[in-house]
N, C-alpha and C positions, 0 to 999 in steps of 0.2 A: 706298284704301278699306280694306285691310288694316288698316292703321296706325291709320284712327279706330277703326275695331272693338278694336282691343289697347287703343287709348285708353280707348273706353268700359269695356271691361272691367274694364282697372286702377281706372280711376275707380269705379267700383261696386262692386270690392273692398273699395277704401280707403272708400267712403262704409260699409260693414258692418261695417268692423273698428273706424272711430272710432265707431260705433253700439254696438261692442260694451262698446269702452273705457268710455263714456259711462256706462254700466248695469252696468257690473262692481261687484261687494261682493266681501266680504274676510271671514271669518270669524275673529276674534281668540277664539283658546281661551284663555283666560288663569281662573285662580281669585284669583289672584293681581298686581293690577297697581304697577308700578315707575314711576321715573323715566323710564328708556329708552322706555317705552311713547309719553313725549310725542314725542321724537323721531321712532319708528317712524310714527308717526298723520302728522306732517309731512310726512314723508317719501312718507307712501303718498298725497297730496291729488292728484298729477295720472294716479294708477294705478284709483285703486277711488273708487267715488262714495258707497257705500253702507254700513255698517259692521253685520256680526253680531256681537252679543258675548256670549262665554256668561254669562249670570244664573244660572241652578241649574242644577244637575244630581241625579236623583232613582237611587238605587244601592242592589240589597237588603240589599246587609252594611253598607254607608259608610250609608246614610241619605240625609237632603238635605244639600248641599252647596252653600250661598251664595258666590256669586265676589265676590270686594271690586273691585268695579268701580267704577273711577278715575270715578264720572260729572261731575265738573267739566270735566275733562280733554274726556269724549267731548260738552261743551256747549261748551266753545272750539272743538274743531275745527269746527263746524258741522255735519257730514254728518248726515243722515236713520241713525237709528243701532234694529236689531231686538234687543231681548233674546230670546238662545237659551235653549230649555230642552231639555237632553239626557235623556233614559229610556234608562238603559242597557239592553242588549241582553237580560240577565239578569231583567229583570220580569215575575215572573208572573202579577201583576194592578194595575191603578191604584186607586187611593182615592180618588178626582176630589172629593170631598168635603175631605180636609183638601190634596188637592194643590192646589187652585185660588186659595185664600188666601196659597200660601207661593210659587207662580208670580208673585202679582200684586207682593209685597210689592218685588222688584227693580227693576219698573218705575214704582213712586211716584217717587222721587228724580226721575228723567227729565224724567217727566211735570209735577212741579212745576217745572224750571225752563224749560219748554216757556209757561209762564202767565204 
C-alpha cells in the first residue's frame, strides 16, 4: 500500500514538472542578434516552448532603442514567439502617444510572416 502511495506521488510529480517543461519561455535579451543565436534557439527546442524577445527598449538619457532581431531566424524555429518592451526603471513619465507607434513597428516583420 505504501509503495502505490510513493507511486502515485512520483507519478504526479513527474506529470507537474513535464507540465511545467511544456510551458516554460526563455527570455532572449539580445539588441543585437548573431549567428550563434541559431544555434542557441536549436538547442533550447526541447527546454522552453515559448520564446520572449526584447524589441525596444525605452531609456531617459539612451532614448528608444530598436533590437535588430533576427525575425527570419525566430520564423524557422517555429515557436510562438512575444516581443518584449523594456521601460527602464528610471521613467518618470510615458508618452503613450509617440510610444505606441515605435512599440508596434518591431512586431510588423512577425506579423507579416505569420500571413
Amino acid at each position: 500500500m505504501i509503495n502505490l502511495r510513493c507511486s502515485g506521488v512520483f507519478f504526479l510529480l513527474l506529470a507537474a514538472s513535464a507540465g511545467a517543461l511544456a510551458d516554460s519561455q526563455v527570455y532572449i535579451w539580445q539588441r543585437v542578434w548573431n549567428d550563434q543565436h541559431k544555434t542557441a534557439l536549436q538547442q533550447s527546442q526541447a527546454l522552453f516552448a515559448t520564446l520572449r524577445v526584447l524589441g525596444i527598449q525605452f531609456h531617459p538619457q539612451e532614448g528608444v532603442r530598436l533590437a535588430r532581431v533576427n525575425t527570419s531566424l525566430l520564423q524557422q524555429d517555429g515557436r510562438p514567439v512575444w516581443l518584449v518592451v523594456r521601460l527602464d526603471g528610471s521613467l518618470t513619465q510615458l508618452d503613450t502617444t509617440t510610444m505606441l507607434p515605435q512599440i508596434k513597428a518591431p512586431c510588423d516583420p512577425l506579423a507579416q510572416g505569420r500571413r
